[in-house]
C-alpha positions as CSV (number, residue, x, y, z in Angstrom):
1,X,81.3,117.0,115.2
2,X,83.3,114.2,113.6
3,X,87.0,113.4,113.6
4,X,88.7,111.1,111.0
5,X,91.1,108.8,111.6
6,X,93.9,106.5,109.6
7,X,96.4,104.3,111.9
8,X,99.3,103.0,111.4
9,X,102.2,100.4,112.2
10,X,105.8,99.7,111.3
11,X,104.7,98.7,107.7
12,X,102.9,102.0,107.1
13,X,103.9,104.8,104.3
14,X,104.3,108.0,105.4
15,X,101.8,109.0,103.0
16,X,98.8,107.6,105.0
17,X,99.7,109.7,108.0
18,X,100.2,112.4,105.8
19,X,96.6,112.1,104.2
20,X,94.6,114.9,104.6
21,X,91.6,113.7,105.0
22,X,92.7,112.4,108.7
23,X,92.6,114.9,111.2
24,X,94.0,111.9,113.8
25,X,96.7,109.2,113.5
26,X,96.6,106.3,116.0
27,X,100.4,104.9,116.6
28,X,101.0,101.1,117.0
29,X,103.6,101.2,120.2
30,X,103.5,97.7,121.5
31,X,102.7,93.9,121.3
32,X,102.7,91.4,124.0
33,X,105.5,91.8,126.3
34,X,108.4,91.8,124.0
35,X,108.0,94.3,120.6
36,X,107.9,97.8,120.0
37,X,107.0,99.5,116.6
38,X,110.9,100.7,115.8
39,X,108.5,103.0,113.7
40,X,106.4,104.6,116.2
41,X,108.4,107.5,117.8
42,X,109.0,108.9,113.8
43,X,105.2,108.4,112.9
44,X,103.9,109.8,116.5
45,X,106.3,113.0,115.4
46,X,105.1,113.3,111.8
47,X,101.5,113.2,113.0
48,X,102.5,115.7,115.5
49,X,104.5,117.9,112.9
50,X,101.3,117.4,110.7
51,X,99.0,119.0,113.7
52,X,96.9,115.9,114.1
53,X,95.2,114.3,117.3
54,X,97.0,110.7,117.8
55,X,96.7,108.2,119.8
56,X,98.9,105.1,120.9
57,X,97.8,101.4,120.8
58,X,99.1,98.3,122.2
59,X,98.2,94.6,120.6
60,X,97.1,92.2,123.1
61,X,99.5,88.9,122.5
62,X,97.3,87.4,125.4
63,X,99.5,87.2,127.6
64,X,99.9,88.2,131.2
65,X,97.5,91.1,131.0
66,X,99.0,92.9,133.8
67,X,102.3,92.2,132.5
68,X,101.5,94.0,129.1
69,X,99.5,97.0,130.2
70,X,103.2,97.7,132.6
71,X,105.1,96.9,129.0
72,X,102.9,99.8,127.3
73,X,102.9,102.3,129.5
74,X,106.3,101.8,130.2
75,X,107.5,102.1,126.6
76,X,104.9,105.1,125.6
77,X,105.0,106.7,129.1
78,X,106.6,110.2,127.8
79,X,103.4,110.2,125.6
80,X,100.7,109.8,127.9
81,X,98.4,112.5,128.6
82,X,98.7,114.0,125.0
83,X,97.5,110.8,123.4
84,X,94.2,108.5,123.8
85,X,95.2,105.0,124.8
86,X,93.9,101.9,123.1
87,X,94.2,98.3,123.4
88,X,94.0,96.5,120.1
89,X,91.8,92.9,121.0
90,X,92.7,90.7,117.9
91,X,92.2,87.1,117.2
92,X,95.6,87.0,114.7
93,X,98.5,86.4,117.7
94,X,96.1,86.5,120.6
95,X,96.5,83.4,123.1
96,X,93.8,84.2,125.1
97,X,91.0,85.8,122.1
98,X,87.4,84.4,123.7
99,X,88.6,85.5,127.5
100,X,85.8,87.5,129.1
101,X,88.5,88.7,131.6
102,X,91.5,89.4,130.1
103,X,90.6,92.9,128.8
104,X,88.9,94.4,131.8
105,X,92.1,93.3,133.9
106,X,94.9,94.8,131.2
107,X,92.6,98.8,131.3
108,X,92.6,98.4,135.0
109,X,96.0,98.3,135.0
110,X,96.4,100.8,132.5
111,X,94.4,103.1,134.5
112,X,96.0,101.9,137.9
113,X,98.9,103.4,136.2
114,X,97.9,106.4,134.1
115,X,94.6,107.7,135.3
116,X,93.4,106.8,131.8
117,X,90.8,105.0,130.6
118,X,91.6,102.9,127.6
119,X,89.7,102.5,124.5
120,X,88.5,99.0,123.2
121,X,89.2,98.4,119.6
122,X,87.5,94.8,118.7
123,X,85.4,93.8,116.0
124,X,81.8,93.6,116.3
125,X,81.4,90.2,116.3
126,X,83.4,89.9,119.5
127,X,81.9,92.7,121.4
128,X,80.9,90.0,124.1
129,X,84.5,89.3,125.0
130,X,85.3,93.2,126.2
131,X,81.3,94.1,126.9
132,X,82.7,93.8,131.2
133,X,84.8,96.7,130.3
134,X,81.7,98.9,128.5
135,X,81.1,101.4,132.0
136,X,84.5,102.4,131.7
137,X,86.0,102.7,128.6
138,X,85.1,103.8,125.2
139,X,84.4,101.4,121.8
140,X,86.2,102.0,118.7
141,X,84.6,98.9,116.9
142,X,85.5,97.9,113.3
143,X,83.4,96.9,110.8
144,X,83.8,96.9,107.0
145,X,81.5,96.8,104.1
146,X,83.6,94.7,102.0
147,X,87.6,94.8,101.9
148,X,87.1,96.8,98.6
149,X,85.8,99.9,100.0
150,X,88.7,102.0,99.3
151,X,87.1,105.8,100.4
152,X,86.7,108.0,103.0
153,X,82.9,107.6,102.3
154,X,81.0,105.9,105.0
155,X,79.3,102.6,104.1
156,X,74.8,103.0,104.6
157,X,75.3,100.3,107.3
158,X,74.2,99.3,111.0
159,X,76.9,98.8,113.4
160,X,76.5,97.7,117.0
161,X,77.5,98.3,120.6
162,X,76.6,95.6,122.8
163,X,77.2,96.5,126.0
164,X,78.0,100.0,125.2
165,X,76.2,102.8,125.7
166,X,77.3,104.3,122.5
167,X,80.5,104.1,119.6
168,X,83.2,106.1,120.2
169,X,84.8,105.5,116.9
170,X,84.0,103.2,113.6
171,X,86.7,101.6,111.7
172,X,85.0,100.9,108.3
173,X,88.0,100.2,105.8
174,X,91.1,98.1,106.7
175,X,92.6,97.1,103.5
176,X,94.7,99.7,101.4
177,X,94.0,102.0,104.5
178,X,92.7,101.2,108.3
179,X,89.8,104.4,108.4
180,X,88.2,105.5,110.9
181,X,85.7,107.8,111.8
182,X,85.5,109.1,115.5
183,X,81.8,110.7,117.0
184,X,84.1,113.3,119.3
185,X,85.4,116.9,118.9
186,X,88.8,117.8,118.9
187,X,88.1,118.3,122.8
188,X,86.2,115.4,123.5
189,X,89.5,113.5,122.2
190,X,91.9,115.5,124.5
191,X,89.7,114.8,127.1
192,X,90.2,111.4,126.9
193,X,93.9,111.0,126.2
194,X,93.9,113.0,129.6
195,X,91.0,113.8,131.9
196,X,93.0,116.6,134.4
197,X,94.1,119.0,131.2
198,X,92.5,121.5,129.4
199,X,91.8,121.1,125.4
200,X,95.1,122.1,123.2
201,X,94.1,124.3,120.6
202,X,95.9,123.6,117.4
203,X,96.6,126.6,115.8
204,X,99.4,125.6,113.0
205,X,100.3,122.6,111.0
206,X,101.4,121.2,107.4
207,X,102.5,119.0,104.8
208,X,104.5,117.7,102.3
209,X,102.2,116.4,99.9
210,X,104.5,115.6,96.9
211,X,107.4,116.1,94.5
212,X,107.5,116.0,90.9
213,X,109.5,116.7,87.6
214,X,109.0,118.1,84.5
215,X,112.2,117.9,82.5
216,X,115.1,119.8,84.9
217,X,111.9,121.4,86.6
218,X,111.3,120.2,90.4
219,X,107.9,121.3,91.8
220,X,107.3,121.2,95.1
221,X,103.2,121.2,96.8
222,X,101.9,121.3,100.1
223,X,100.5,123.0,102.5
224,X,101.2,125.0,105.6
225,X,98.8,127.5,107.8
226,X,99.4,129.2,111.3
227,X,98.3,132.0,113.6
228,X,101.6,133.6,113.3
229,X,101.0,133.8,109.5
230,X,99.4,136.8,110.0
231,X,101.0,139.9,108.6
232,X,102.8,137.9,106.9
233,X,101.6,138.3,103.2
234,X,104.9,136.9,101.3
235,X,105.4,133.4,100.3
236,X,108.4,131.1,99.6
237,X,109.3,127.5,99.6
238,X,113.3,127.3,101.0
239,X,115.5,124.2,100.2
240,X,118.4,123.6,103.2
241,X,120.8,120.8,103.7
242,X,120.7,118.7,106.4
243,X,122.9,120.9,108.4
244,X,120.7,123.9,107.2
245,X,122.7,125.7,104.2
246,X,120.4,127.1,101.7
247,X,120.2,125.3,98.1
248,X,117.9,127.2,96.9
249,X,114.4,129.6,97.2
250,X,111.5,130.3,94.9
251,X,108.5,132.2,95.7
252,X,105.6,129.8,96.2
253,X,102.0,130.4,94.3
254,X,98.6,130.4,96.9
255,X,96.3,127.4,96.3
256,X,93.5,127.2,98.0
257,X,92.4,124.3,100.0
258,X,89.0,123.4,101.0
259,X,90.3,119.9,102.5
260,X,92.6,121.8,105.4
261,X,90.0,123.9,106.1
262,X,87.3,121.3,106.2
263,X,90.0,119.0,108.0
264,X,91.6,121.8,110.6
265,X,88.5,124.6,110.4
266,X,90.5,126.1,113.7
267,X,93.9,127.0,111.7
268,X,93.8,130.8,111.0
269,X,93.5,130.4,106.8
270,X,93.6,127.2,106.5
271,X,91.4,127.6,103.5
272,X,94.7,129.3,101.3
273,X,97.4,127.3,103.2
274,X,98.4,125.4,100.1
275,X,102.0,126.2,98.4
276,X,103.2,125.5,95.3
277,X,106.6,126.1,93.9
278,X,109.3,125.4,91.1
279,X,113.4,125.1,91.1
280,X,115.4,124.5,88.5
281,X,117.0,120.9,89.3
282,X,120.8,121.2,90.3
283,X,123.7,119.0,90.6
284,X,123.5,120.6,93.9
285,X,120.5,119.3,95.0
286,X,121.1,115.7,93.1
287,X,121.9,113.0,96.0
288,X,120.5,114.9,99.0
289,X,117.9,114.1,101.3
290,X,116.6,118.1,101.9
291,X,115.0,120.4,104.5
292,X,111.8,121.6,102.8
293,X,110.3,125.1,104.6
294,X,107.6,126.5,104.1
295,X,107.7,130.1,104.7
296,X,105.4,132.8,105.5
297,X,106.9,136.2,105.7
298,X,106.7,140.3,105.5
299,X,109.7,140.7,103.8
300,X,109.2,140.3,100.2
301,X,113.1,138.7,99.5
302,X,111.7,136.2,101.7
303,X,113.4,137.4,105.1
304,X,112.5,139.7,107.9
305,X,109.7,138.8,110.7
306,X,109.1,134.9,109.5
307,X,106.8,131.4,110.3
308,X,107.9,128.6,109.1
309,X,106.7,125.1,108.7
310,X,109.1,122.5,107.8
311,X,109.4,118.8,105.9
312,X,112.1,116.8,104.1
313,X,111.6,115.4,100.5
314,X,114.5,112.7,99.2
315,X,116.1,113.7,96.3
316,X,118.5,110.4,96.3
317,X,115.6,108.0,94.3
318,X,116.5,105.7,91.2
319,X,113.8,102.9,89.6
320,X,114.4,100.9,86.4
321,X,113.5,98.0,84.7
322,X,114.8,95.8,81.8
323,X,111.6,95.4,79.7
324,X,113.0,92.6,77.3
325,X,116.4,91.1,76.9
326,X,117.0,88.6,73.9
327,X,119.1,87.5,70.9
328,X,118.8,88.9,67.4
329,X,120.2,86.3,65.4
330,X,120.4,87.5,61.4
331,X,123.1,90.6,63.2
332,X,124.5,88.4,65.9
333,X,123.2,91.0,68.5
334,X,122.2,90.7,72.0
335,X,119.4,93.2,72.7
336,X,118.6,95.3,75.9
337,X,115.4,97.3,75.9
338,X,114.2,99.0,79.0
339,X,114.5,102.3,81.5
340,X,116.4,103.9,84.1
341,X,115.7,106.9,86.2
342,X,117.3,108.5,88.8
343,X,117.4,111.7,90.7
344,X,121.6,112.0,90.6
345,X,121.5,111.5,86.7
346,X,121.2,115.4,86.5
347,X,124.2,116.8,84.9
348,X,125.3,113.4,83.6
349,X,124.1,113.7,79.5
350,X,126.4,110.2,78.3
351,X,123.9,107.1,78.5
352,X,125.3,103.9,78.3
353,X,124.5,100.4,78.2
354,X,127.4,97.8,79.8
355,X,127.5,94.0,79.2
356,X,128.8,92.7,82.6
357,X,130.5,88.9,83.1
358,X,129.6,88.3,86.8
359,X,131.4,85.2,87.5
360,X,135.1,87.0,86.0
361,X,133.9,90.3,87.2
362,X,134.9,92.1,84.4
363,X,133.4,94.6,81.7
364,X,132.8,92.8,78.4
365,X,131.4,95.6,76.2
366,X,129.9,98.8,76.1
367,X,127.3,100.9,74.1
368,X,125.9,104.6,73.7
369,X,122.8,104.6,73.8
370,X,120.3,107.3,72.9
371,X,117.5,108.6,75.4
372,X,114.0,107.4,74.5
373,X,110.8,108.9,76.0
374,X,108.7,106.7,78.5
375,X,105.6,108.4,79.0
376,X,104.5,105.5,80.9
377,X,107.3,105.9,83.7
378,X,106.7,109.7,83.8
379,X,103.2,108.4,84.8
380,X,104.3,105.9,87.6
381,X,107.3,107.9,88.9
382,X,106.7,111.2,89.0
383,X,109.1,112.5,91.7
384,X,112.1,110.9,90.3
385,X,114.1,113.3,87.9
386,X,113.7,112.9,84.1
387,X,111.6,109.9,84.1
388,X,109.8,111.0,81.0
389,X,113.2,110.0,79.2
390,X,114.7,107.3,80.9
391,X,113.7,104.4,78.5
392,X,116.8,102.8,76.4
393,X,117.4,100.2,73.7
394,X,121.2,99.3,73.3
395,X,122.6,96.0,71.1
396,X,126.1,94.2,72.3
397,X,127.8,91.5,70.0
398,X,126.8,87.8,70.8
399,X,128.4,84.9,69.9
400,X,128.3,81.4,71.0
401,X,131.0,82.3,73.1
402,X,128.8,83.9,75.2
403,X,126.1,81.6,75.4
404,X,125.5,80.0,78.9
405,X,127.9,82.5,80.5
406,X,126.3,84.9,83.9
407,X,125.6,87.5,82.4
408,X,124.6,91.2,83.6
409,X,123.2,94.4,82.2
410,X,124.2,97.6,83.8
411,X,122.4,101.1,82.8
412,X,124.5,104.4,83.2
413,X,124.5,107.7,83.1
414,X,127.9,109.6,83.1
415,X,129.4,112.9,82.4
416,X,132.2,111.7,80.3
417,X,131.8,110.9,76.6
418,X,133.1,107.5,76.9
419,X,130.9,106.2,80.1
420,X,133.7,107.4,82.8
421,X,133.9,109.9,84.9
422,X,130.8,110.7,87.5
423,X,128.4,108.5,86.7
424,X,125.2,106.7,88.2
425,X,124.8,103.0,87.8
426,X,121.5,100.5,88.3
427,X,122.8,96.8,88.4
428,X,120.0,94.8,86.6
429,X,119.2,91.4,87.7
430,X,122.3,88.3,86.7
431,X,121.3,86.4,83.7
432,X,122.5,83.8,81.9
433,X,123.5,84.1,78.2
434,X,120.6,83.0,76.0
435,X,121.1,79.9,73.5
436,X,121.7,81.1,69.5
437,X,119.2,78.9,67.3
438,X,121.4,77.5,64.4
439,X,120.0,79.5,61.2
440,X,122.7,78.0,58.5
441,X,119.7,77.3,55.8
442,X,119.6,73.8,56.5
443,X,118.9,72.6,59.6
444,X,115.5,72.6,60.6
445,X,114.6,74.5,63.8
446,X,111.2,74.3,65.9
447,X,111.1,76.8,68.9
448,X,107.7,77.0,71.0
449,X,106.7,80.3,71.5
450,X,103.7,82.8,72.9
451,X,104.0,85.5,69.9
452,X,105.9,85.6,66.8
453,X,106.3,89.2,64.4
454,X,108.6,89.1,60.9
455,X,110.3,91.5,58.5
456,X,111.4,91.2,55.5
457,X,115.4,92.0,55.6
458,X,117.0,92.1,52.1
459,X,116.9,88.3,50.9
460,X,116.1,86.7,54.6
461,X,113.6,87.1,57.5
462,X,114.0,88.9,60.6
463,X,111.8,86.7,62.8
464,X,110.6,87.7,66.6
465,X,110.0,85.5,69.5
466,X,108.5,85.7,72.8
């Protein structure tokens, strides 16, 4: 049997620990003898929520190798025994990559300390540098294809041990995602993170694996499966505040998922552990950061004898961007095209567009504008409320008066008919007023330009730059 494996470090998304695909997350805790990951303790959790194996790793900065096998044990030491223990042996940062030595004397330490052995992550090109430490500690030895194999399908390709007897674990991709695939069993790998304890059965876990909206629709997938599910034949997803106040319930819809059970083949029905669920999207909910359960139950009002699983989804999200900003001259117009979406603009139905003078910090104008539809942001920002009809086009009067002048667009949704009221701002970029060409039909004007369109207005020419 086979374990798969993703890690991670303070610049890590959630979603990679959340992957299902990796039955085990591996923690960056330390570096040299002066940094911890301020990340790890959160990501160690979620993988832990999640019901994954983990594992801790610290970055040799080539240092004192003493010194920095004490630094990591004494910054992960409430961990050890529930996770394997690495030491990452990199060139990048490394003061003493090429020294024979320097490993074997940092996992001696370690398991001076512990009563672990370490594992030796290195690439296989180095293999020589750690190969003193092969009859005691296991190999996780990375090797890639090419750094545009994006999959969890193995490369067809030979990868060595040198001194080892065997690999403990191959890291074949490390550029959108560090993957790994580990030749243990989920006991093989408790084994090693500590020698003196029995395996841990896991016998529950979960996740969040996304939130998205159609119109005031929020739906809400995942997965959850547990031993104590059984008997339990009722479903619902429950929304809770932070302080645990119910928002809202639905009843949540069975989907069944192969990749749990393939992934965690020991969770009692892991194969129908996935949940789906829609709420209708409240002011309530608008602005919150929220306690997702997932509930299994015998009580068909969604009380009674209970497991639950639980996960957070943010509900406090805005994106936008100004697509094009310029003059049209024949109306004396400024022109703002672009979109805005936010999760609080829920109950807010008055769009506006407001022309901004940064340096005298005052509002020069303001328009209505009218919501147009942005298939193309629904696309790229599904979890944020509405996105479908975020886009906006809005004109302001423009004069030479305002040529030259620091300038700023702001996008708004309120819910007062003249922009007041509760509203939601975004606060595009500071620009500065764009120069009028003179069009009095005489002087001759020559702009350079990449594109060009015209229309035939009355007895002129609309013309369009950009």
């Amino acid at each position: 049997m086979s374990l798969y494996t993703v890690d991670v470090y303070s610049g890590s998304s959630d979603s990679i620990i959340r992957d299902s695909h990796a039955q085990g997350v591996i923690v960056k805790a330390t570096q040299g003898t002066g940094y911890v990951n301020p990340k790890c303790n959160h990501q160690w959790n979620l993988a832990g929520q999640l019901g994954k194996k983990r594992g801790l790793y610290h970055y040799a900065g080539g240092g004192n190798p003493v010194s920095e096998a004490q630094y990591f044990i004494n910054n992960i030491k409430n961990y050890v025994g529930q996770a394997i223990l690495i030491l990452d042996w990199e060139s990048n940062q490394n003061a003493s990559w090429g020294s024979t030595i320097w490993a074997r004397q940092f996992v001696d330490e370690v398991h001076r300390l512990t009563g672990v052995w370490p594992l030796l992550y290195v690439q296989e090109s180095a293999l020589g540098q750690v190969a003193n430490c092969a009859k005691d500690c296991g190999l996780w030895v990375a090797k890639y294809a090419s750094m545009n194999w994006h999959s969890w399908v193995l490369p067809n390709m030979a990868v060595g041990s040198g001194a080892f007897q065997a690999i403990t674990g191959w890291q074949f991709t490390g550029d959108d995602v560090d993957r790994s695939i580990f030749y243990i069993d989920s006991d093989a790998w408790d084994r090693m993170a500590n020698p003196n304890t029995k395996p841990v059965q896991i016998t529950s876990g979960g996740s969040l694996d996304g939130v998205s909206f159609n119109g005031s629709k929020l739906t809400i997938n995942g997965w959850a499966a547990s031993d104590k599910a059984t008997g339990k034949a009722y479903r619902y997803i429950i929304l809770t505040t932070k302080d645990g106040k119910e928002v809202a319930r639905t009843k949540a819809s069975v989907v069944i998922r192969p990749d749990v059970q393939e992934a965690f083949p020991n969770i009692a029905g892991a194969n129908q552990s996935g949940f789906t669920g829609t709420f209708d999207y409240t002011t309530a909910m608008a602005g919150q950061k929220l306690n997702v359960i997932f509930r299994y139950t015998d009580d068909p009002a969604g009380n009674g004898n209970f497991a639950d699983w639980y996960g957070k989804i943010d509900l406090t999200q805005s994106a936008a961007c100004l697509d094009s900003l310029g003059t049209v001259v024949y109306t004396g117009k400024l022109r703002a095209s672009g979109w805005f979406a936010s999760d609080q603009a829920v109950g807010k139905a008055n769009r506006f567009l407001i022309l901004y003078d940064v340096n005298a910090k005052h509002e020069l104008q303001r328009v209505k504008v009218d919501a147009v539809k942005r298939g193309d942001v629904l696309k790229a920002k599904p979890s944020i409320y509405d996105a479908e009809e975020s886009g906006f086009t809005g004109e302001f009067k423009y004069d030479a008066s305002l040529v030259g002048r620091k300038l700023q667009i702001i996008a708004r949704y309120s819910d007062n008919e003249q922009g007041e009221g509760n509203h939601i701002d975004y606060w595009f970029d500071p620009f500065n007023g764009p120069a009028m060409p003179v069009v009095d039909g005489k002087t001759e004007t020559s702009v350079l330009v990449h594109s060009f369109s015209a229309e035939s207005k009355g007895d002129k020419t609309q013309l369009t730059f950009k």
